[in-house]
C-alpha positions, -999 to +999 in steps of 0.1 A: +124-910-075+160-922-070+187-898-070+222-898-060+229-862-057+222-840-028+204-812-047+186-838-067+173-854-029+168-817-018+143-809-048+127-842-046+124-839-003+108-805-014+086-820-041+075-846-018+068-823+015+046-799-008+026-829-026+015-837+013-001-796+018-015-796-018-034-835-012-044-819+022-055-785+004-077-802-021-089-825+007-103-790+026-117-782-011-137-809-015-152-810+017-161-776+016-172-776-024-199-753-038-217-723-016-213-738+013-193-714+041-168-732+057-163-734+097-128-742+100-120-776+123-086-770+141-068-800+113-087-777+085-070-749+102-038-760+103-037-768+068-043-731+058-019-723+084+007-748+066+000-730+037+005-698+046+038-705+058+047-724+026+040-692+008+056-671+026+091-682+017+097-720+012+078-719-022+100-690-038+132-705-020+125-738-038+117-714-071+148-698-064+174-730-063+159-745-094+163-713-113+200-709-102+205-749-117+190-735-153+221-723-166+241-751-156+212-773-172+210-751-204+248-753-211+241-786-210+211-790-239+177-781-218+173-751-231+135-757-237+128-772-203+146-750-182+125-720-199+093-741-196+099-748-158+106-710-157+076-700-174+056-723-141+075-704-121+065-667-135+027-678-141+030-693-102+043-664-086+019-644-083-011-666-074+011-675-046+014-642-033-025-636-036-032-671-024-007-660+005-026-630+011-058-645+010-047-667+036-037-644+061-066-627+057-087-658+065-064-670+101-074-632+114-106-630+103-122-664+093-138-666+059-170-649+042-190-650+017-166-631-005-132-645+011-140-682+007-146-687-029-114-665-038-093-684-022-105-718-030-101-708-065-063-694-059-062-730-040-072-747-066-058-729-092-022-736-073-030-770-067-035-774-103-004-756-120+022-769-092+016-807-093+021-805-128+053-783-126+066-811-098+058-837-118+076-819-146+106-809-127+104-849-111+109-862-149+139-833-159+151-809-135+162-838-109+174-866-131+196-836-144+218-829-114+225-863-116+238-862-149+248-827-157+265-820-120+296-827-106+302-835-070+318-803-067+286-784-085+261-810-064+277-797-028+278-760-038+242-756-051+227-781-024+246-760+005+233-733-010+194-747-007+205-759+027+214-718+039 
């Protein structure tokens, strides 16, 4: 996606970074489908480790500087997509947090029987809901700080991603 604003390359940057940990999450899911147990390689384990990090802040930063672009974006006629991408948001939250939870639990103590197929279904479930939401916010939210902001706006909201 081309953009010529700086919060409009920050979002996409963000977009992009996460669509690399969600292929590599449902990479681990399908090599690990069905009842098996998995037995972590050090690669697989990184990925969760990735993730874990992801959810434990960058995700609900990201959340966070798209939200404070909705009223600007409302003002402006996206009334209805700035609620839609907020309703993602709200329905993503807290399968992150779980997911997050999940994840921790699995770099301490390594997976079981019960552990595993949780968190492949939070995984999934994530992978799911938030490549739809990028792909939604990659068609309206960054193609809108283009139009909708000026320089002055695009330097104060991408600073603001940037602290």
């Amino acid at each position: 996606m081309h953009t010529d604003s700086l919060t409009g390359r920050l979002l996409h940057d963000d977009h992009h970074r996460v669509m690399d940990l969600l292929d590599r999450l449902d990479t681990l899911f399908g090599r690990h489908g069905g009842d098996s147990l998995p037995v972590l390689t050090a690669e697989e384990r990184n990925i969760v480790v990735d993730l874990a990090a992801e959810l434990d802040g960058p995700l609900e930063s990201h959340f966070a500087a798209a939200e404070a672009l909705f009223p600007v974006l409302a003002s402006a006629g996206g009334h209805e997509w700035t609620a839609d991408l907020l309703e993602d948001h709200e329905h993503m939250r807290p399968i992150a947090r779980r997911l997050g939870r999940f994840c921790a639990l699995a770099l301490r103590e390594g997976f079981d029987r019960d552990s595993w197929p949780v968190l492949r279904s939070f995984g999934e479930e994530l992978v799911r809901v938030l490549v739809l939401h990028i792909q939604k916010e990659e068609t309206t939210l960054v193609p809108a700080t283009d139009a909708l902001l000026s320089a002055e706006e695009d330097r104060a909201f991408s600073a603001a991603m940037n602290s």
